[in-house]
N, C-alpha and C positions, 0 to 999 in steps of 0.2 A: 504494500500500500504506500501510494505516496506520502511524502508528509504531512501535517494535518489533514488526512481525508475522514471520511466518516467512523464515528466512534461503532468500535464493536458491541453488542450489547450483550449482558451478561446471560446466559445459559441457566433457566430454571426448569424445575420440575413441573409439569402439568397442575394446573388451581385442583383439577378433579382427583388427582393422587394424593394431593398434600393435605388437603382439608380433612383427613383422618389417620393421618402420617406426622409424626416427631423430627421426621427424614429433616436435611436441611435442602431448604426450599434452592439457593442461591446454586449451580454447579459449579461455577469458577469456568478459568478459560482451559482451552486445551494446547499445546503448544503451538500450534499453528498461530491461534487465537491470538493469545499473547504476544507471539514475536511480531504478528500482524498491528495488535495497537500499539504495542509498544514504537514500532516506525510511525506512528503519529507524531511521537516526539521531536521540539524544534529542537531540542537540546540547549535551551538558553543558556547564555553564558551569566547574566545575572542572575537567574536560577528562582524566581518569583515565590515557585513553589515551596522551594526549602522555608523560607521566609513564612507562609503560610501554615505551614507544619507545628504544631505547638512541641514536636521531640525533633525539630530540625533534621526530618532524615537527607542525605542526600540524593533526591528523588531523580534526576537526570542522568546519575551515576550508575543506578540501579535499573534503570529503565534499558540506558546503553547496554548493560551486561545481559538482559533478557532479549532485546534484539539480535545479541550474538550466539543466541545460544547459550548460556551462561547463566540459567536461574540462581544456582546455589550459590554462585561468588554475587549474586543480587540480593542476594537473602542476609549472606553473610557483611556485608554491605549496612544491609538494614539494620541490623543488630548488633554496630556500632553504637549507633544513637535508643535502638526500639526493641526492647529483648521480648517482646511479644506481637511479633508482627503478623502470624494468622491471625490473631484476636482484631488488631487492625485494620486489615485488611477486610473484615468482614461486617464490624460493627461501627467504624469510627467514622462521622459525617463526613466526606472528604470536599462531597458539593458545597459546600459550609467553609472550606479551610485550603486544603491546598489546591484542590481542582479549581475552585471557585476563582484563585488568582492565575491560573493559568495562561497564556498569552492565546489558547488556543479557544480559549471560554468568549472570549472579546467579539470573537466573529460568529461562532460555530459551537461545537461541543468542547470540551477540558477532553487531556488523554484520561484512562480510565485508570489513577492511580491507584485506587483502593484495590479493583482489581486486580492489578498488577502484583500490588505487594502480599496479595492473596497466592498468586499462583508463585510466585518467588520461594513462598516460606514452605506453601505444600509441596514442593518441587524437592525443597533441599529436604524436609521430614522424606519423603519415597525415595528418591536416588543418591539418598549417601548416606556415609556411615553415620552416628553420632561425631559432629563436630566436636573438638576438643576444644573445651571450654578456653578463651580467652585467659593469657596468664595475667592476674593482677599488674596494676601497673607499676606501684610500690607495695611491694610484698615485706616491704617496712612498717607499716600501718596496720599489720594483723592484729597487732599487741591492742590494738584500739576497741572497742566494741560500740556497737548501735543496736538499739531498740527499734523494731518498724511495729506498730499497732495496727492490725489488719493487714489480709495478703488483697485485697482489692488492687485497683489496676492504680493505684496510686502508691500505695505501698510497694508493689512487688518492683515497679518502676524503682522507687526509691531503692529499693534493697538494692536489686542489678546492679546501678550505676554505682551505690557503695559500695560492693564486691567486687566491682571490676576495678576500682581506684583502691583495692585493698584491703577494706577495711572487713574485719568479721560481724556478719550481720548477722542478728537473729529473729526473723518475725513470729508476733504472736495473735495468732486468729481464734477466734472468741469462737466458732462453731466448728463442726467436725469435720468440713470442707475446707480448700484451700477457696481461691477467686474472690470471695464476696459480694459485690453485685454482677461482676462476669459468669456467678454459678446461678444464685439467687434470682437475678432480677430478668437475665436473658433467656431465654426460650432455646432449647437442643435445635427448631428448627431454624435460628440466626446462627448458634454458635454452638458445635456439637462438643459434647463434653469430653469424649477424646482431645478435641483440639485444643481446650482450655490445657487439658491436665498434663499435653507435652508442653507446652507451652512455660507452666507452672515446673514441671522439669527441669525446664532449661534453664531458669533463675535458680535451682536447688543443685545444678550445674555449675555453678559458679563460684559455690561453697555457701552460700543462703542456707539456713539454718532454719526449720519450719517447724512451730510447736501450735497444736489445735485445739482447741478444746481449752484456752489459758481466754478467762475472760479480764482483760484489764481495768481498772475501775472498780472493782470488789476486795477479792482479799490481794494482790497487787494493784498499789496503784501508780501512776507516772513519776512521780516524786519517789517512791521504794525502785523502781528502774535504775533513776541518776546513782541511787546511795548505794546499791547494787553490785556497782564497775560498769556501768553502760553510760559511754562520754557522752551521748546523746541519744533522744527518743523522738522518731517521726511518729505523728497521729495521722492514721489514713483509715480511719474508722466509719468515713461514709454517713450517708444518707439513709436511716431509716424509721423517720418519724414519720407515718403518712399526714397529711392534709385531707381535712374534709370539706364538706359543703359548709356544715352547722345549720343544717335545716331541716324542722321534723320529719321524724322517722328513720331515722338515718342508724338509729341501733335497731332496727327489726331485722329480722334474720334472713339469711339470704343475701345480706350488703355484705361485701369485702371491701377494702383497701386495695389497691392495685398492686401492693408491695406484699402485704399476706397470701393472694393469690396468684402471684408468680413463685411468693415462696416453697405455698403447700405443692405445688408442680415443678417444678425446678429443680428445686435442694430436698424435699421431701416426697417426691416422686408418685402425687396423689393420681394421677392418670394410669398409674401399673398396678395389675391386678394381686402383685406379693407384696404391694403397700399399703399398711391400714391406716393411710392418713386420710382423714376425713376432707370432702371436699363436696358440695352439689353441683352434682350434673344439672346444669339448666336447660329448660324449653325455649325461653325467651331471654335473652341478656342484655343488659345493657351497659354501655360503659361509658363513665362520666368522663370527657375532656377528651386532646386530641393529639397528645405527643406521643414518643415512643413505646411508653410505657404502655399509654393506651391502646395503644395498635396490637402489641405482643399482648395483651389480654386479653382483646377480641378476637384475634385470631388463633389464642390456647382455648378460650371457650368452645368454639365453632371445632378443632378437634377431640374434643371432651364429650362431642357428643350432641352441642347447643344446633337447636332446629332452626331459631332466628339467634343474629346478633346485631346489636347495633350502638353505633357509635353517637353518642348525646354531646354537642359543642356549641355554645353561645356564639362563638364568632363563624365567620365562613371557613370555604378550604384557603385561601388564599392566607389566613393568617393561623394555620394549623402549623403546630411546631416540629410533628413529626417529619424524619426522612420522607422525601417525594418516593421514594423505593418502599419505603416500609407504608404510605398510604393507597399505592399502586399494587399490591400484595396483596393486600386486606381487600380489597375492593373486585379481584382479582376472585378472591376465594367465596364472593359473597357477602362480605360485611357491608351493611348499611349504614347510612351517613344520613343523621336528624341535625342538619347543619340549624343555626341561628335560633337556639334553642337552648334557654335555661332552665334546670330542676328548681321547682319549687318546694316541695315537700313529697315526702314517700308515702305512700298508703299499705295499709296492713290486712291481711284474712282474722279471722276473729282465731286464726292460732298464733300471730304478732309473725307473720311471715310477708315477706314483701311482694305485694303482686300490681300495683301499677308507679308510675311516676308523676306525677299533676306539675305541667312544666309551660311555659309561656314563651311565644316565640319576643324575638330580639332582632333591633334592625341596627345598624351599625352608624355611628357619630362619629366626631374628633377621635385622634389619634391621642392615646393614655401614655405613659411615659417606659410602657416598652413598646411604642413605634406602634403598635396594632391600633387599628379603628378602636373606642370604647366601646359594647354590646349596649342597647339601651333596648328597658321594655317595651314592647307594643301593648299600649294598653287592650284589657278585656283579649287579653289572646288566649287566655290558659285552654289546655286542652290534657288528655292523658296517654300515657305510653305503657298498654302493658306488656310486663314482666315478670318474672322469679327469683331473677337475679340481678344485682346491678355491684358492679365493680368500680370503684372510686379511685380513678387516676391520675390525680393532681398535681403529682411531684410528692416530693418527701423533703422533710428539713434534715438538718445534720442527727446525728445519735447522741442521743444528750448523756450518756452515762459519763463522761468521760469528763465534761464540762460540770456536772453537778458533784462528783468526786474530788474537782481538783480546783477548789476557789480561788487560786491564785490565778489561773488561767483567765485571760481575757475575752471577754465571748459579745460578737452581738445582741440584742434585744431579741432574736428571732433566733437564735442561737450558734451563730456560726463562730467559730474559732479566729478569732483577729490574727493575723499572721503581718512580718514585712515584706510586700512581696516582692521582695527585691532576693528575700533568702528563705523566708517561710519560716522563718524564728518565730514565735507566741512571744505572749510575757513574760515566760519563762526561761532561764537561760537555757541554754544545752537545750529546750523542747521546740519541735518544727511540728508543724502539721500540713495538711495539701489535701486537696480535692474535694468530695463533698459535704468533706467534715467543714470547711470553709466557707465555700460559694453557694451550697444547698445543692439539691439533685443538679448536675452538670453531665457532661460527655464524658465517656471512657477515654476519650484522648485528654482534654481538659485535665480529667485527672493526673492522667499520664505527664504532662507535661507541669504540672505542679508538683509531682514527684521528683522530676528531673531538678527544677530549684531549688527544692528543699536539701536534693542529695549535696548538691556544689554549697547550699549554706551548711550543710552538715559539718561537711570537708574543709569549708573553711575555717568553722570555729572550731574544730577540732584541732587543725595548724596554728590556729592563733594563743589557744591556751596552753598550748604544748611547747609552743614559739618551734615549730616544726618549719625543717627548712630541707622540703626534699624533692 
C-alpha cells in the first residue's frame, strides 16, 4: 500500500457468534495486514505521535520494524517505554491520544497504532522464546526497596520502570488476583485473561515481587511500609467507589453499580456454571450513562442471557464518552440507545424488586464546563422504561481506604489523592500515588502514564536522600 492510503480495518468476530460468547470480539491483524498498514506510515521525523503517547513509546520506530518484517524487535521496542503492550494495544483510546495527533488524521484516517502495537506484542508472545528480561540499569540500587499499592495498570507500570532502573520492588494487591481494574473492571471479550496474566508475567520478569491477598490500610498501613525499610511507597489503589443517581428506588433489588457487576463476572466469574456467585440473569436491562464502562455492561448482560438491553443517556451520541469502537460493538450486537433521557426514580413489585424506570426526556443547552451541551428537562415529558435490571455506570471515585487510614495524607473534597505532578509525591515524604486513586475513574493509559512519573519521582528522591551519584 502506498503511503497514507486507506486505513485497514480491524478483523472481528461475527455480532451473531459473540452475543453468547466471552470469545474476544477484536481478531487483531494478520501479517499481511499489519505490514500493509503499517506502510501507511509517513515516518515523521518530528514524530507527533510519540508526543501524544502519555508512556512516550517510540511509535515510528516500531511501526518501521513491523513493515520489515520484524514484529518482535517492534514489541521489544515497545517495552522500552510500555511493559504491557497487549493490554495497550487493545484497550487504550489511541483515537483520543496518539492516533488522534497523527499527521495522517488531518486529511484522512490516523495509521492504526493500537493495532499495531496489538499485533507486535502477540507476535513476539507466539514466535519467540521468552525474552530475557532487560538487565537493571544500576544493579546498585537493589539494596533500595519500594512499596507499589495495587498491581493495576498504574502500579505494575510503576513497579517495571523501578525494576528496570534497579531498584527491588514489591507490590501489594488487596485481592487474590493480580491486574485490578484490567481483571475486574474489563470484560475476557476486550481483554482475554491469558493476555492480562503474560503480561503481569513479564513485570514478575523483571524481578517485581507480587504479594495478594495483603490488604493495605488495615492491619499495614502506609506509614508501617516507610518504618518497615521500604524508601518509598507508590499508591495505585484505583477507583472503586461507585456513583449513583441518589434518586428513589435506587436500593430495590435488581440495581447494581457498574463496578459490582463487572466484578461479580470478571474477577468472580458469575456467568460459569462451577461458580456460585450470585448474579440475575435479566429479561430487560438497563444501563445508566454512556462511557466504557457502560458499554462493557451492556454488552456482558446481552451474553448472560438478557432478551433486551438498553442503554439510558441524558445527553446525545455525539457527546457519549465511550470509544467510537466500543459504541459500534454494542450497537452491532443489538444494544439499544434511549438517547436524551434522564432517570427519575425507580419503581418497585410489591416484592421491592425493580421492574420499570419513570424517566423524562432532555433536550440539550449551553455547553457545562466539560465542553458537553448541558441536558435540560423537557417539561411534562416523563414517561416509563421497563425493566429487571438496571446497572449504574457513572464512573467510580478513588478507594477511600487508604485516605481515611492515613490522615496525614492530603486528599480532595471528592477524595482524590493530591499529588505534585510534576513527581507524584503526596504530602507525605517518600509516599507517590498515580492514576485513579488521583484523577477518579481515568484511562488505563492515563494510569499508565502517571505510573511512569511517579516511578522517575521515586528514583529521584531516593538519589536525593541517599545523595546517590550513579
Amino acid at each position: 500500500m502506498a503511503k497514507g492510503g486507506t486505513r485497514n480495518p480491524m478483523p472481528k468476530l461475527p455480532p451473531e457468534i459473540r452475543i453468547r460468547s466471552f470469545e474476544e470480539v477484536a481478531l487483531g491483524f494478520n501479517e499481511e495486514q499489519a505490514i500493509d498498514e503499517a506502510e501507511r506510515c509517513l515516518g515523521c521525523k518530528n514524530k507527533p505521535c510519540v508526543y501524544g503517547c502519555p508512556v512516550n513509546i517510540d511509535i515510528p520506530e516500531f511501526i518501521r520494524l513491523i513493515r520489515e518484517a520484524n514484529p518482535v524487535a517492534a514489541a521489544r521496542v515497545i517495552k522500552k517505554t510500555n511493559a504491557l503492550p497487549a493490554i495497550c494495544g487493545r484497550v487504550c483510546p489511541q483515537k483520543e491520544q496518539c492516533e488522534k495527533v497523527c499527521v495522517l488524521a488531518k486529511k484522512s484516517e490516523a495509521v492504526a497504532i493500537g493495532a499495531l502495537e496489538r499485533f507486535a506484542a502477540d507476535q513476539e508472545a507466539k514466535h519467540s522464546n521468552p525474552a530475557e528480561p532487560p538487565k537493571p540499569e544500576n544493579p546498585e540500587l537493589c539494596k533500595y526497596c519500594v512499596a507499589v499499592v495495587g498491581s493495576g495498570p498504574a502500579g505494575l507500570t510503576a513497579a517495571s520502570d523501578l525494576a528496570r532502573t534497579g531498584y527491588s520492588v514489591t507490590i501489594f494487591e488487596a485481592l487474590h488476583k493480580t491486574g485490578g481494574v484490567l481483571r475486574y473492571g474489563i470484560p475476557e471479550f476486550r481483554l482475554p485473561r491469558h493476555i492480562l496474566d503474560r503480561e503481569v508475567d513479564y513485570v514478575r520478569s523483571l524481578g517485581v515481587k507480587i504479594l495478594t491477598d495483603v490488604v493495605i490500610g488495615k492491619a499495614v498501613g502506609v506509614k508501617d511500609l516507610l518504618n518497615e525499610g521500604f524508601e518509598a511507597v507508590f499508591i495505585g489503589t484505583g477507583a472503586g467507589t461507585p456513583k449513583f443517581l441518589g434518586i428513589p428506588g435506587e436500593n430495590l433489588s435488581g440495581i447494581y453499580s457498574g463496578n459490582e457487576w463487572l466484578t461479580r463476572i470478571n474477577l468472580m466469574r458469575a456467568h460459569e456454571i462451577d461458580y456460585a456467585t450470585p448474579i440475575k440473569v435479566p429479561k430487560r436491562a438497563c444501563v445508566i450513562g454512556a462511557g466504557n464502562t457502560a458499554m462493557d455492561c451492556a454488552r456482558t448482560a446481552l451474553r448472560l442471557g438478557a432478551k433486551e438491553v438498553t442503554i439510558v443517556y441524558r445527553r446525545s451520541r455525539a457527546e457519549m464518552p465511550a470509544r467510537a469502537e466500543e459504541i459500534e460493538n454494542a450497537e452491532e450486537e443489538g444494544v439499544r440507545f434511549q438517547l436524551l433521557t434522564n432517570p427519575k426514580r425507580f419503581l418497585g413489585n410489591e416484592r421491592g424488586a425493580v421492574e420499570a424506570i419513570e424517566c423524562s426526556r432532555m433536550e440539550l443547552g449551553e455547553a457545562d464546563e466539560s465542553g458537553r451541551r448541558r441536558p435540560i428537562p423537557v417539561p411534562n415529558s416523563e414517561f416509563r422504561i421497563e425493566c429487571d435490571t438496571v446497572i449504574v455506570a457513572l464512573g467510580q471515585n478513588p478507594n477511600p481506604l487508604i485516605r481515611m487510614t492515613t490522615p496525614e495524607l492530603d486528599t480532595e473534597p471528592w477524595g482524590g489523592i493530591i499529588v505534585d505532578p510534576r513527581t507524584g509525591m503526596t504530602s507525605i515524604p517518600g509516599v507517590f500515588a498515580g492514576g485513579d486513586v488521583v484523577t477518579g475513574e481515568a484511562t488505563v493509559i492515563a494510569a499508565m502514564g502517571a505510573g511512569k512519573i511517579a516511578a522517575a519521582g521515586i528514583d529521584s528522591y531516593i538519589r536525593q536522600k541517599h545523595n546517590l551519584i550513579i
